[in-house]
RODO-2510 file (C-alpha; in nm, 4 decimals, decimal comma):
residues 66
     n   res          X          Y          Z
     1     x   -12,2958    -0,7992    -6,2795
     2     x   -12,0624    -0,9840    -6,5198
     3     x   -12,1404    -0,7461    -6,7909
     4     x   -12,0648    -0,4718    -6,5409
     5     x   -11,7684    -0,5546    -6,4338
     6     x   -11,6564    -0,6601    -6,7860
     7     x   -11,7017    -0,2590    -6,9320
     8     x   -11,5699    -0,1209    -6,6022
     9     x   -11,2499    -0,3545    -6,6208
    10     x   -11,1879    -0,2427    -7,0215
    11     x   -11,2751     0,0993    -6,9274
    12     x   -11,0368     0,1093    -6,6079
    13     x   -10,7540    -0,0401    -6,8454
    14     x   -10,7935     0,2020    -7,1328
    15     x   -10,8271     0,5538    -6,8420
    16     x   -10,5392     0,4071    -6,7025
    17     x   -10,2896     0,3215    -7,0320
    18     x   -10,4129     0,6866    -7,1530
    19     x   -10,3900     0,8915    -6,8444
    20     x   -10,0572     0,7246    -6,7795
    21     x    -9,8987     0,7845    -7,0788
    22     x   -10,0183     1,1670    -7,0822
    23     x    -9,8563     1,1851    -6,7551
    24     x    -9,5543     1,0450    -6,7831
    25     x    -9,4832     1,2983    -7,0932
    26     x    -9,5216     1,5520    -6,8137
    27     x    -9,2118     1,5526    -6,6877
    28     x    -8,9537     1,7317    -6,6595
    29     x    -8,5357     1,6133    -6,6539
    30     x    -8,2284     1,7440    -6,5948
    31     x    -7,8937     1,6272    -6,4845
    32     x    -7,7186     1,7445    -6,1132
    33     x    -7,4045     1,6517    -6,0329
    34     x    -7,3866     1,3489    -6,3373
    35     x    -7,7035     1,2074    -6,2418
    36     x    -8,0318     1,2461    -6,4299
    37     x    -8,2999     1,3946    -6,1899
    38     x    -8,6725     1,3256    -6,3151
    39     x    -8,9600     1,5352    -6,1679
    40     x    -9,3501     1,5471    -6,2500
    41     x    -9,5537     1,7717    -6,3230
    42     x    -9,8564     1,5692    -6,3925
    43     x   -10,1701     1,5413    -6,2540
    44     x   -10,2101     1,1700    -6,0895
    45     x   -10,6006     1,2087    -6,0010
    46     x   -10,7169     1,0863    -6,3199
    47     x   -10,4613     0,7807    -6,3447
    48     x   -10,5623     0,6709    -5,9841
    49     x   -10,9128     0,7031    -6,0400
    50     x   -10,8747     0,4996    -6,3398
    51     x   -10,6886     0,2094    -6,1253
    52     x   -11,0153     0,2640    -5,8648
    53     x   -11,2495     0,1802    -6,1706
    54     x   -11,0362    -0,1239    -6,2550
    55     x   -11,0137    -0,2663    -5,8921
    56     x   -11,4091    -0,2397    -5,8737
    57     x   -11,4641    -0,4019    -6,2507
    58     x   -11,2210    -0,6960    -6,1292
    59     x   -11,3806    -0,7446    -5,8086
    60     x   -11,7738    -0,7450    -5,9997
    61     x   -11,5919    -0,9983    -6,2222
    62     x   -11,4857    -1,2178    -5,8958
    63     x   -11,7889    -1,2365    -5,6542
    64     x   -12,0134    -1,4857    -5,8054
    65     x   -12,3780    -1,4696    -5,8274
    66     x   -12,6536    -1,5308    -5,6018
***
């Protein structure tokens, strides 16, 4: 399970970093009234499935064996 959890933590890390990055470059700015307004266009799915990925590789890593 260590081994598991090891490849699904690294993999979980690397979606996320990549997915994030690709999604913050989505957006969109533009100023209203003096103040810089921000808005996405991006597509979150893949970022939070890469944080699900994570959560499960640290949590293999965590419970001990039996």
């Amino acid at each position: 399970m260590k081994i598991a959890g090891t490849v699904l933590s690294i993999l979980g890390i690397i979606g996320a970093v990549y997915f994030g990055i690709q999604a913050a470059r989505e957006s969109e700015s533009f100023n209203v009234l003096g103040a810089e307004v921000a808005v996405s266009t991006a597509n979150w799915t893949p970022v939070i499935i890469s944080g699900v990925v994570l959560v499960i590789g640290i949590i293999l890593l965590i419970i001990p064996r039996k």
